[in-house]
N, C-alpha and C positions, 0 to 999 in steps of 0.2 A: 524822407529825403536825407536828414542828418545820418541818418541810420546805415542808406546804401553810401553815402562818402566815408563814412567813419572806416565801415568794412576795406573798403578799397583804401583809404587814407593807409590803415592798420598791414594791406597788403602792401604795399610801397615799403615801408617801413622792413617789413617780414623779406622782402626782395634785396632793398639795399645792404641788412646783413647778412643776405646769404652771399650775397656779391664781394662785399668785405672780406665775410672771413674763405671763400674760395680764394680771392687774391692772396690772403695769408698763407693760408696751405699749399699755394703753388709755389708759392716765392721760398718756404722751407727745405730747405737741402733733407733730401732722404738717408738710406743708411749709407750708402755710395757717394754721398756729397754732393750729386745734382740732382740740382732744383726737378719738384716732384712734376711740375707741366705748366705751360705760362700761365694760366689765370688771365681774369681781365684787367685792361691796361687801367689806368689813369686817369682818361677820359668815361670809360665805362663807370668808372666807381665813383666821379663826381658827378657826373651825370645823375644816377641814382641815387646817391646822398643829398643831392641837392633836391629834385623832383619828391623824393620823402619828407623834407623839412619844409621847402613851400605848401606839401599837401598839408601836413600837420599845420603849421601855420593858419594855414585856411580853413581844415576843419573846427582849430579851437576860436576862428571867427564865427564859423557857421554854427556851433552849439551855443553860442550868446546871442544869437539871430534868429530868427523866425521869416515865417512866408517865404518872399522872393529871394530876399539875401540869400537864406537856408538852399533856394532853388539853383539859385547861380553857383555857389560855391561846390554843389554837386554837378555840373554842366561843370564847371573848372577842370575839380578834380579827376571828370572820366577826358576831359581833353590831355590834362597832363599825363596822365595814364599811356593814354593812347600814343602821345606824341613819345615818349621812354619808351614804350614797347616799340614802337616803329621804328627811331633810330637806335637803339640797342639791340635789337631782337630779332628784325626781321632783313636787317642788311647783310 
């Protein structure tokens, strides 16, 4: 169980810096001096920074936890998953 949250924890992580640094690179003036293409806003990138630090959070609960704890904090993790991809992703 620790196992599949860590993976997904790990994906969260791997998504909020790709989110990051496309914001960067949009926001960078090209050779022409305009910005390369908007990138995500604000709310997308707090969003995900955020949803990446509660999962982390909770997975390094759930590797000092055993049985149910271990159980719940992967039922969390694929919720908050779920709910970031839903309002990020699929609107």
């Amino acid at each position: 169980m620790r196992t599949l949250s860590g993976v997904i924890t790990g994906g969260l992580v791997a998504l909020a810096l790709a989110v990051i640094t496309i914001a960067v690179l949009g926001s960078a003036p090209d050779l022409s001096g305009m910005n390369s293409f908007p990138g995500p806003g604000a709310k997308s990138i707090l969003a995900h920074l955020g949803a990446a630090v509660v999962a982390v959070i909770a997975q390094v609960y759930s590797d000092r936890r055993r049985g149910i704890a271990a159980f719940g904090v992967l039922i969390f993790v694929l919720g908050l998953t779920a709910l970031l991809l839903w309002t990020q992703w699929l609107n």
